[in-house]
C-alpha positions in Angstrom: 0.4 -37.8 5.1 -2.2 -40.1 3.8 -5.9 -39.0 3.9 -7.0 -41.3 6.6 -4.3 -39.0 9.1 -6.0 -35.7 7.7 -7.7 -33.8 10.2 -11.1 -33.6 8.0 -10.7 -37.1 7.4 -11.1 -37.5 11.2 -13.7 -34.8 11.2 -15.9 -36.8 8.4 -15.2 -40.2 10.3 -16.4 -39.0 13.8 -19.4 -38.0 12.1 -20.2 -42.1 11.2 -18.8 -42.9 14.7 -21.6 -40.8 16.8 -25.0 -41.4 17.4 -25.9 -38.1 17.4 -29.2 -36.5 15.6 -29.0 -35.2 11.8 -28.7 -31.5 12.5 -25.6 -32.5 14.9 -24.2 -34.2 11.5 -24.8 -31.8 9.2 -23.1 -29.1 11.5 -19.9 -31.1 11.3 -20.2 -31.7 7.7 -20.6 -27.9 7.8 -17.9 -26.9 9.8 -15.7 -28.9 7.2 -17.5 -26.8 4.6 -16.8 -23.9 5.9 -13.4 -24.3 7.1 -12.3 -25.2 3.3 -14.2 -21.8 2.7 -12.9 -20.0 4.7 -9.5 -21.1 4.1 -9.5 -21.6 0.7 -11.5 -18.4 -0.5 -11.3 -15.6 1.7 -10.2 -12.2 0.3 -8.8 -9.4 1.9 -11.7 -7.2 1.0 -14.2 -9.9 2.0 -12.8 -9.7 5.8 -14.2 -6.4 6.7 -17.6 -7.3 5.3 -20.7 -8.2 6.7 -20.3 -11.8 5.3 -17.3 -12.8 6.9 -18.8 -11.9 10.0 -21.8 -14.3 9.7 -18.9 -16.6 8.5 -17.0 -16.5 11.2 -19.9 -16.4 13.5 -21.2 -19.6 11.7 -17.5 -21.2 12.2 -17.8 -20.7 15.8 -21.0 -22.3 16.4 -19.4 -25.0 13.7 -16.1 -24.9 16.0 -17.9 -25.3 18.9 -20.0 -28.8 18.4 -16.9 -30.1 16.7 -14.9 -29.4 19.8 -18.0 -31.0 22.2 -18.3 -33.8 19.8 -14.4 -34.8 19.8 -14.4 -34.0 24.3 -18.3 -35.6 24.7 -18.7 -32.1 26.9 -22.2 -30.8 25.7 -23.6 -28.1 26.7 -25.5 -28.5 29.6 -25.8 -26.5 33.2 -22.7 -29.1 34.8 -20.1 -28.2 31.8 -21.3 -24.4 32.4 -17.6 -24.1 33.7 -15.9 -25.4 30.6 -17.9 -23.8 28.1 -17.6 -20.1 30.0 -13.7 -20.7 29.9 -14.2 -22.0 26.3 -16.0 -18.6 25.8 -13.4 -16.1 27.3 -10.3 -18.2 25.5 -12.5 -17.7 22.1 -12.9 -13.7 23.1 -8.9 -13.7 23.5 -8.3 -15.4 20.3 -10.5 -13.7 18.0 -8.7 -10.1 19.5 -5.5 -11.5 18.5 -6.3 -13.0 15.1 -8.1 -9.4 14.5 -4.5 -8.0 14.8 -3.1 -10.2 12.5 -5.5 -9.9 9.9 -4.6 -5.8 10.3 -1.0 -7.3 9.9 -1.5 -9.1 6.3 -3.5 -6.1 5.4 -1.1 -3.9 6.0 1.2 -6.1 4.4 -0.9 -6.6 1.3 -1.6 -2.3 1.0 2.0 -1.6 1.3 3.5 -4.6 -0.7 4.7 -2.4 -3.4 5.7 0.5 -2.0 7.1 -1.1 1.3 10.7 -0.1 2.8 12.7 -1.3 5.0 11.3 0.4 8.4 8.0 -1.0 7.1 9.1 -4.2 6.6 10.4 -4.5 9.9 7.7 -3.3 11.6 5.7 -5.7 10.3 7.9 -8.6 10.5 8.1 -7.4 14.4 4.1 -7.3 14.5 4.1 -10.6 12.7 6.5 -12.0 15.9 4.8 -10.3 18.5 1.3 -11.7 17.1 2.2 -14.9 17.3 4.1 -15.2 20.7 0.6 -13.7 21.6 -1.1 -16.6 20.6 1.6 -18.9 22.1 1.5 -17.6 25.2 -2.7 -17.6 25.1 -2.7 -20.9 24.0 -0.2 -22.3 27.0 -2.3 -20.4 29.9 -5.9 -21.5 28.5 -3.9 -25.1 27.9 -3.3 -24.8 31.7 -6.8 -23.7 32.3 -8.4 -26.1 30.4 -6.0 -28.9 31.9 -6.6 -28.0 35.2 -10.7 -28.2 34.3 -11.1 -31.5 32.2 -7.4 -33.0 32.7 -4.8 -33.3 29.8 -5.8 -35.9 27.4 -9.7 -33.2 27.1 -7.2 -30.1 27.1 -4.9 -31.7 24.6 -7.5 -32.9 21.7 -8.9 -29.1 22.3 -5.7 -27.8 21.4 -4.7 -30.0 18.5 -7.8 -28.8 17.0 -7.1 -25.2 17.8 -3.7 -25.4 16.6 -4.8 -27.0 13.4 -7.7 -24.4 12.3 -5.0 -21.5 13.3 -2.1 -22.9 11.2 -4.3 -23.6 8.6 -5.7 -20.0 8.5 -2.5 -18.7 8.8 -0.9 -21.0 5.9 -3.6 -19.5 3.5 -3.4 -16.1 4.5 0.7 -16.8 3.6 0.1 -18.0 0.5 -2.3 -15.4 -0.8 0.9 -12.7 -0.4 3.5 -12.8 -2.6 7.0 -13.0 -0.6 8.6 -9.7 -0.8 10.1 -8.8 -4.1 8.3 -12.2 -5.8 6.2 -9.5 -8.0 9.3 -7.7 -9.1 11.5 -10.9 -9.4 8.5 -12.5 -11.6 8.3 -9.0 -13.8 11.8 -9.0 -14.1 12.0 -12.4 -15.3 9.3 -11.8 -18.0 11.2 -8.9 -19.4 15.0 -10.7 -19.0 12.8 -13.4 -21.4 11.5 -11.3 -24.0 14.9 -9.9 -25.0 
């Protein structure tokens, strides 16, 4: 994928396509701030704090004008309707990405004690998680269709669908697959002999 196909990219370039005021800009700019943050830097212990709630909250609000940017929905008394159904799918997702969160904690607490009911379980949690998400994202898709027809409902879910994979990717590669530690240790030991 070249740069110019990159999400960001597009972000960055619909910043020089609008006419809207400098805070509006700097938002975006921020929101691609952020989301390199976020996705680049967050810690386990840093989730539970009170600064990755003013993170997230920040993202949101960054979220938000990106996705009434990309739609040209702002947010006035006649796209009341969009914006409270934008509200309630944002309620629904942040519930489920709570749970997975719990999931790669879970994961990362128990990585080097963990059996194989726990490993199940959590594989199953993992599963179930994210037919939760598939299944929210098809009936707001349907919503959202429905609302401000499918070419709207479909930009609003590519850029959901990218922000979640990309969260999710990180939060993948921050754990270790289970057994790398062990394989790595035993490697290091097989070496010095």
């Amino acid at each position: 994928m070249t740069p110019k196909n990159s999400f960001p990219y597009a972000i960055a370039a619909c910043v020089h396509k609008t006419r809207d005021n400098t805070s509006t800009q700097i938002l975006r700019i921020a929101f691609i701030a952020l989301t390199t943050v976020l996705i680049r830097n967050v810690s386990w212990a840093q989730l539970y704090s009170e600064d990755a709630a003013i993170a997230q909250a920040l993202f949101s609000k960054t979220k938000k004008i990106l996705v009434s940017s990309y739609l040209n929905i702002d947010d006035t008394p006649q796209n009341a309707a969009f914006w409270k159904l934008y509200d309630d799918y944002e309620v629904k997702r942040k519930a489920i990405f709570q749970e997975r969160f719990f999931l790669f904690k879970e994961y990362s607490d128990k990585y080097l004690t963990l059996d194989d009911a726990t490993a199940g379980k959590l594989a199953e949690g993992f599963m179930e998680n994210t037919e939760k998400v598939d299944k929210l994202n098809q009936q707001y898709f349907k919503k959202f269709r429905k609302l401000v027809g499918g070419l709207q409902a479909a930009t609003l879910f590519q850029i959901e669908v990218y922000t979640q994979t990309a969260l999710q990717n990180d939060a993948h590669m921050q754990i270790p697959i289970i057994g790398e530690l062990q394989r790595i240790e035993q490697r290091e030991i097989s070496s010095r002999f």
